[in-house]
N, C-alpha and C positions, 0 to 999 in steps of 0.2 A: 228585152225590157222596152215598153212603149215611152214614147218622147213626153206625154202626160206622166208616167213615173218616176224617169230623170229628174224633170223639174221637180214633181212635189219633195223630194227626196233634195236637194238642190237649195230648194228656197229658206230653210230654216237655217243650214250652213250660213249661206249669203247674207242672210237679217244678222246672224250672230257678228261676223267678221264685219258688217257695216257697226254695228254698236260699237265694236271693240275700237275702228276706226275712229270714231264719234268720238269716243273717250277721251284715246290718243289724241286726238286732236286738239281737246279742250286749250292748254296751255299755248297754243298758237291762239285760240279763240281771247282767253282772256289773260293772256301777258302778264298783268298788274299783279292778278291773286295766283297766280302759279308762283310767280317770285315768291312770293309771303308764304303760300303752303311749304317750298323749300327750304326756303329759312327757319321757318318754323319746326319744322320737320331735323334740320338740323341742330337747332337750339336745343330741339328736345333730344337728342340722342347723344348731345354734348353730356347734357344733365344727368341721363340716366347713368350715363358712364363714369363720368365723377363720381356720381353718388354712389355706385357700387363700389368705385375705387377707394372710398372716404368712409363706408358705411362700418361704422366699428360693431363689435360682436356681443354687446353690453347692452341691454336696456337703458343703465345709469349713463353709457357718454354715448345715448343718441340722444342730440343736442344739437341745435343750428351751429355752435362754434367747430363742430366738429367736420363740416363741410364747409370753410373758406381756409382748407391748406392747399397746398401746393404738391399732389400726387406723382413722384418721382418715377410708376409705375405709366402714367398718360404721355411721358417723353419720352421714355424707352419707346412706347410703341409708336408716338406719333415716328421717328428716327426711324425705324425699321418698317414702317408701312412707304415711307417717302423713298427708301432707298430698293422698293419691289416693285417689279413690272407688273400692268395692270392684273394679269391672272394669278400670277402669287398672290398679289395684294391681296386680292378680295380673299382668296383661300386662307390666309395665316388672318386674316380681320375676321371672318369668317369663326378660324376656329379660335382664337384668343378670346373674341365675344363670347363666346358659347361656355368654354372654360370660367371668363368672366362671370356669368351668369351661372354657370355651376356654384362656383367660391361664394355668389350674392344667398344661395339657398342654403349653405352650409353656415354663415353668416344669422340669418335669420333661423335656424335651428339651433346654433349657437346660444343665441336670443333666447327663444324659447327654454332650453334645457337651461342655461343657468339661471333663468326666474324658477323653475321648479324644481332643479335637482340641484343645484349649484355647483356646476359644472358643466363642459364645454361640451356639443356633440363630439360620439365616437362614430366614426366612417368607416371601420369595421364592425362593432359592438350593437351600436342601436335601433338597426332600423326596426327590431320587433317589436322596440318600446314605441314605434308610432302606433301601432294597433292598438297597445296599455293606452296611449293617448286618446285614441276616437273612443274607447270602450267610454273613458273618464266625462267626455264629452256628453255622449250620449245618455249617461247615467246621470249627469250633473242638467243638463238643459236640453234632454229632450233624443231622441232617436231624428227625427227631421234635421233638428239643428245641426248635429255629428255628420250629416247625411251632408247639408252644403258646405261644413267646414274642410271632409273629407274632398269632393269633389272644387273648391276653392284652392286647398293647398295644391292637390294632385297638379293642376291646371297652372298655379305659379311653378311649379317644378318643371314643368314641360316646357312651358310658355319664355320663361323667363330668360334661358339660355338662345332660345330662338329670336328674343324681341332684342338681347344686348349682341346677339353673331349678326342682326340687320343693322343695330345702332353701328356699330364698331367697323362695319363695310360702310356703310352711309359716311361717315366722318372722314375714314378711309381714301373715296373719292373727292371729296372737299379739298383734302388733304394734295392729294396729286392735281387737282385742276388749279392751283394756286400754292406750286410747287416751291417759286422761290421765297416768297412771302412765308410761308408754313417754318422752309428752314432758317430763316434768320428765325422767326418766331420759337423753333425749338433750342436753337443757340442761346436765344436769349433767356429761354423761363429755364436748360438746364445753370447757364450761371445763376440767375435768381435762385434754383434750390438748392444750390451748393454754396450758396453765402448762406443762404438762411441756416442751414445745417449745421457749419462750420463755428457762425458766430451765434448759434443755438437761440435764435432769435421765435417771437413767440404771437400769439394773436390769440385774446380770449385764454389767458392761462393756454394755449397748447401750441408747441412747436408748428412752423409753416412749411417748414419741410416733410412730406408724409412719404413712409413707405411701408404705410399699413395693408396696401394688398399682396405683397410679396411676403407679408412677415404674416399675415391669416395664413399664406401658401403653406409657409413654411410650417408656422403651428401646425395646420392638418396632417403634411405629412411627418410631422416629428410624433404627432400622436399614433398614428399607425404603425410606427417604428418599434415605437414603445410596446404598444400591442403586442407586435409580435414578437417580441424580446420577453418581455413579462412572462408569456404564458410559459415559456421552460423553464424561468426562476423561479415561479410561482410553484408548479408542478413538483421540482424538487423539495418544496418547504411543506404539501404534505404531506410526506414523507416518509418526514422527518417530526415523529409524537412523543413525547415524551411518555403519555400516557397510553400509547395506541397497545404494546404488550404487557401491559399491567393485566394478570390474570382477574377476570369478576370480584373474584371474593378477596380483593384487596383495593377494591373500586369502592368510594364513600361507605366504610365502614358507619361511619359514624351518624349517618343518617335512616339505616335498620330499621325498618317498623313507620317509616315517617313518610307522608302525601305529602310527592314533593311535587308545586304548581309552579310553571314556568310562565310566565302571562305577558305579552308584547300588549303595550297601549300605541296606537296607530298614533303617530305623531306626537308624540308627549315628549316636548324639548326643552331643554333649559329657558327658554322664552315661556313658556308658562308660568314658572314661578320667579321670574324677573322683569317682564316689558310693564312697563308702569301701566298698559291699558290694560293688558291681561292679568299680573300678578295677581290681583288684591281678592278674585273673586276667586281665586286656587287656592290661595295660599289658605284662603279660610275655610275650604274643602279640606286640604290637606290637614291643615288642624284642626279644622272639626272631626274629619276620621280616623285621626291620630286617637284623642279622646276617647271615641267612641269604640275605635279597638282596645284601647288598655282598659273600659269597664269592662271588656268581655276575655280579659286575661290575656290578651294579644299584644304584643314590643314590636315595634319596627327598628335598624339602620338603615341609614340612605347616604348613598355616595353619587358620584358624577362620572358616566361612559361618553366619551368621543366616539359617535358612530362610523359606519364607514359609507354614510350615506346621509344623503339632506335632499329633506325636500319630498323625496319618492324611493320608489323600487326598495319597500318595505325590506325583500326578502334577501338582501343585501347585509342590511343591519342582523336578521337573524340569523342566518348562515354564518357573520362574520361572531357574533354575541356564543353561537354554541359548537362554532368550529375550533375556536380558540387563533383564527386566521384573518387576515386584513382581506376581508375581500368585499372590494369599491367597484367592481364591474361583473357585466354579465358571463364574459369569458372568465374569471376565477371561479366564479358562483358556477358554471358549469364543469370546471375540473374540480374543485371539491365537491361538489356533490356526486363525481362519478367515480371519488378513490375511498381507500378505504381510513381516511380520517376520523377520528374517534370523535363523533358530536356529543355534547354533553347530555342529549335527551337518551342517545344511545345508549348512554355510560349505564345507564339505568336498567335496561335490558340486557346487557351485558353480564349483569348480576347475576341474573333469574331470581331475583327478590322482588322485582317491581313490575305489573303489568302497566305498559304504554300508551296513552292516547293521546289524540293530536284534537281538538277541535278550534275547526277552521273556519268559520261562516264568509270569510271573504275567498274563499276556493269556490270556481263554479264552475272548473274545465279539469282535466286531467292534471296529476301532480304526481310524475314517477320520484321527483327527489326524494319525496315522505320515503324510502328505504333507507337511504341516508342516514334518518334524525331516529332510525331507530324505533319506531311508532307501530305497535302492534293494529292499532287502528287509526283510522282518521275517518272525522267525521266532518263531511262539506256541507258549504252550503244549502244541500237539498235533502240532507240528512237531519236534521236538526228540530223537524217537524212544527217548522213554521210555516204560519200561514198568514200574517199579516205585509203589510206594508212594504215596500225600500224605503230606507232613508237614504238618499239620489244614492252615490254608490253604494253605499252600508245595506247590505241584504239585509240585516233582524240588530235591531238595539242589542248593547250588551247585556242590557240585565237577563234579556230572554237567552242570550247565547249561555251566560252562564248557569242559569234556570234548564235550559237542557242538558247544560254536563252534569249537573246534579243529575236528575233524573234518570239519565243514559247514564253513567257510568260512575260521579263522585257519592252517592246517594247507597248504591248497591251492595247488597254484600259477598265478598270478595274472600278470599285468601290469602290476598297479599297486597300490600298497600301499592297503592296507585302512583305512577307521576305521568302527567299530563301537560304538552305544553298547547296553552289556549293562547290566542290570536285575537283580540277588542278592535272590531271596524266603525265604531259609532263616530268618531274624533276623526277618519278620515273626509280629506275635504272634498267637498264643498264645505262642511261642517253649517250646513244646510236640508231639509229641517232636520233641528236636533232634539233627540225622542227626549221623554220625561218619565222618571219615576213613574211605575204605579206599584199596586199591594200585588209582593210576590203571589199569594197564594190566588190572584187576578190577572194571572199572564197567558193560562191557558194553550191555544196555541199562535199566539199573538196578534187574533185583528184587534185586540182591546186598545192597539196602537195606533188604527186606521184616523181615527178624530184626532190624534195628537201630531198625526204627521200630518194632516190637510189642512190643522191650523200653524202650520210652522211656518218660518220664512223659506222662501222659494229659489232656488239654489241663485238662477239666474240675478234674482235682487241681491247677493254676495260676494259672488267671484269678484264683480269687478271695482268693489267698494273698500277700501284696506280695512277702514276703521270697523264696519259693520264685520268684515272678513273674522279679524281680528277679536272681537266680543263673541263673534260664534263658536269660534277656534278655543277660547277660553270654557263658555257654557262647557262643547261639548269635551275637556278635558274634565269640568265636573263632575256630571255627567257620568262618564267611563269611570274614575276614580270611585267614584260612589257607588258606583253599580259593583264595583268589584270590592269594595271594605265593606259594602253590605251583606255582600253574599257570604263574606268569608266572617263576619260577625254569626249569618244566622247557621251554618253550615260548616264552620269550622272546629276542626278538635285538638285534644294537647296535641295529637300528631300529625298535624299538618302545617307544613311551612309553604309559604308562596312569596316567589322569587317576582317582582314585576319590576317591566322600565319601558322607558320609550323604543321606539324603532329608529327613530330621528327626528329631527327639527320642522316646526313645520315650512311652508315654501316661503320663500324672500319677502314678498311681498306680506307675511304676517309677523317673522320671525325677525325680519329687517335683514337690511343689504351688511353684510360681511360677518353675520352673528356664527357663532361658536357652532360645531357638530355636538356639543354635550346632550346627553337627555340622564335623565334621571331615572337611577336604580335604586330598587326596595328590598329590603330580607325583613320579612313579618313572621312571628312564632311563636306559641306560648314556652312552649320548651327553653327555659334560659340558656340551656347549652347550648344551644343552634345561634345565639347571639352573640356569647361569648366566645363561640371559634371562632368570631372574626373581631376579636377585641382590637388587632392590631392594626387593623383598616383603615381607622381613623375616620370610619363615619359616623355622620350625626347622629343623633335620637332623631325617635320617630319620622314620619313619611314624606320629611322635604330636607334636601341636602341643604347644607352652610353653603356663601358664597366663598368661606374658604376649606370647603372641604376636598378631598384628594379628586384628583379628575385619571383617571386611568382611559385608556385607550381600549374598546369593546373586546379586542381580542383578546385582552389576558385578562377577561372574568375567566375563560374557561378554567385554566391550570390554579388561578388562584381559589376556584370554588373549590376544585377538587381536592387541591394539598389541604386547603383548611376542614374538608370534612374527612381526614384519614387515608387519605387516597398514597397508594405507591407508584412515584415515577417508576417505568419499566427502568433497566441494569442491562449493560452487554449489548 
């Protein structure tokens, strides 16, 4: 190798390690602002570390008073980094940051999931539902937007554990360079948190003593405990049916010859027909369709279900409404749907009296559970032979969804009466734009909707506004309601009965912070017998429950529809 090669080879080395020297050197160069970068640098990693240690799991108490207590978790560690030689130290600062930073992202999911589900993240259960989340995104404001909120979150997950394992070595070394100061300093704030504890003293309405980051620890892992303790007691309780060997032909005798419609309305909550912004434009939905069913010879009862879900993860409430079983997560929702638990849509085919169908318009991916529900067919999203519009998530308004079970399957003639359980995605949120009324026999195969969605409000102008949220949230429970007493006015007969209710409530910010799981159940008939078997029920007339009408818990509609329509518990 020629001595002209060396060097060229040589000299870009030499420029780098001169810059890098340059650098290094600055803080000799300018003294003044290297202190203050320090300090600064300091202060801020102080901060960040409080705040993860202080950062409660609640929307409602993140609040400034909730960051000036005294974190009983930052003197355990200051004590134990003081008492480690320089290479532990940085290693246990290191990985207690990084931990720290972990808890700060499980925190901030916490956040998220109970504004919409109303409930804490599960750390074995959920992370499928972050993809349900970007899908929601993306349907709601846009494929771009999903696109940097996806790459935003990813980036605080990653980032976040790495920027609190540098804060927490940084504080670390502060910490040992000003060793004996640091320990009087720890001496004296753990007596300050141990009076304030003792004599339960307060600042801003809240205790000054905190040991909110050891007890988030401990919440998480008591929730994983739970997990996996559940899934065998849970496991055992399908088991265990009352109804599961009841031969067919002692299955709802009493409903022979009768279309029976199972109908979820996507978020239709006791908040509908009670929050003073929403009620008033339901309520006279409700009684207007009440009305208009009884000219057409049609009675409703309406009672109150406790779902097993709020908020979201619709398919929670339905699984739990036709299992006859409490099931509030995704690991139940996967062992009932894979045992041989007797679903109420089942019960039907079970017979061989009833052919089955499912129409699903908010299905747009594979769905092996439909074996489960019993469902000779199921018709998705792309089956349904539409062609117009989304409404942001909602693939096709109801009234077309239901304008196609007619035509596909309620319309047909048959041999055996139908039961069908349908699925209304219009009332899912955003509840942005929310379609309108047009003349059934102008539905076509639905771009007749295209002008009605371009002029709706834009999901984006909704989400983040309650009260606007909240009035859409109402429209579009009209809306659904309507679309469906319509349909069942112009297409109903003496023998058909339709069973509708909510899925759950809708999410905190419409439904309000601590509101009830109740939504609202309907049994509509011309058949007076089908009303009178649940004389004992103690629900109201027509299509809006009493505020003191009975409130039962989702999973015993199953067994009490059954025994009230003739049904024999299995024996032995």
């Amino acid at each position: 190798m020629s001595v002209f090669t060396r060097f060229a080879q040589a000299a870009p080395l030499g420029a780098a390690r001169s810059r890098l020297g340059h650098w290094r050197a600055w803080p000799t160069r300018h003294p003044g602002t290297a202190v203050g970068v320090r300090r600064s640098v300091t202060v801020l990693a102080l901060l960040l570390v409080l705040g993860a240690l202080l950062l409660p799991n609640t929307l409602a108490a993140l609040r400034p008073g909730r960051f000036t207590r005294i974190p009983a978790e930052a003197i355990v560690g200051a004590v134990l980094l003081l008492a480690l030689e320089r290479r532990a130290r940085r290693a246990v600062a290191a990985l207690g940051g990084a931990l720290l930073g972990a808890l700060t992202v499980l925190n901030v999911l916490d956040i998220g999931f109970r504004e919409y589900l109303g409930r804490g993240f599960n750390l074995v259960l959920d992370w499928g539902l972050l993809d349900d989340a970007r899908s929601y995104v993306a349907d709601s404001l846009g494929g771009a937007t999903a696109g940097w909120a996806t790459a935003g979150a990813v980036a605080l997950a990653v980032l976040l554990p790495v920027v609190m394992a540098l804060a927490v070595v940084r504080l670390g070394e502060v910490l040992a360079a000003h060793r004996e100061r640091a320990r009087r300093g720890a001496l004296v704030a753990a007596t300050v948190w141990i009076t304030c504890s003792a004599l339960g003293l307060q600042l801003f309405g809240l205790p000054l003593a905190s040991d909110r980051a050891s007890g988030a620890l401990e919440q998480q892992a008591r929730r994983v405990l739970d997990t996996v303790r559940d899934e065998a007691a849970f496991r055992k309780e399908t088991e265990s049916d009352a109804f599961g060997a009841t031969p067919g032909g002692q299955l709802v005798p009493d409903l022979r010859g009768k279309d029976v419609l199972f109908t979820f309305i996507e978020s239709y909550g006791r908040s509908a027909v009670e929050d003073p912004l929403i009620a008033p434009g339901v309520d006279r939905t409700l009684d207007a369709s009440t009305a208009e069913l009884a000219k057409a010879g049609f009675h409703a009862k309406s009672g109150w279900l406790t779902s097993a879900t709020y908020g979201g993860s619709s398919w929670l409430g339905h699984s739990t409404f036709l299992s006859g079983l409490w099931v509030d997560n995704q690991q139940r929702y996967r062992t009932v749907t894979s045992s041989d638990r007797l679903a109420l849509t089942e019960v039907f085919e079970k017979t061989g009296a009833w052919d089955t169908v499912g129409i699903m318009p908010g299905v747009q991916k594979g769905w092996p559970e439909a074996g489960f529900f019993g469902l000779d067919k199921v018709y998705n999203a792309f089956q349904l032979g539409y062609r117009g519009p989304k409404f942001s998530w909602s693939t096709m308004p109801d009234q077309y969804a239901l304008e196609a079970f007619q035509r596909l399957e309620h319309g047909r003639e048959r041999d055996r009466p139908l039961m069908a359980e349908i699925v209304l995605t219009s009332s899912h949120q955003p509840w942005a734009p929310v379609p309108g009324m047009v003349g059934w026999d102008e539905l076509g195969d639905g771009r007749i909707f295209g002008p009605i969605e371009e002029a709706g409000e834009k999901p984006s102008d909704v989400v983040a506004d309650t009260t606007r949220s909240k009035r859409a949230y109402g429209r579009s429970i009209q809306y659904s309601v309507t679309s469906l007493t319509q349909w069942l006015e112009r297409y109903g007969t003496d023998d058909t009965v339709l069973v509708f209710l909510g899925d759950h409530q809708p999410i905190a910010r419409v439904s309000g912070q601590n509101a009830s799981r109740d939504v609202p159940v309907s049994i509509v008939a011309k058949d007076p017998k089908v009303l009178a078997a649940i004389d004992d029920w103690g629900w109201a007339e027509g299509l809006k429950p009493g505020a003191d009408t009975p409130v039962w818990k989702m999973s015993a509609f199953r067994d009490r529809f059954l025994t009230a329509y003739g049904s024999v518990p299995a024996t032995g």
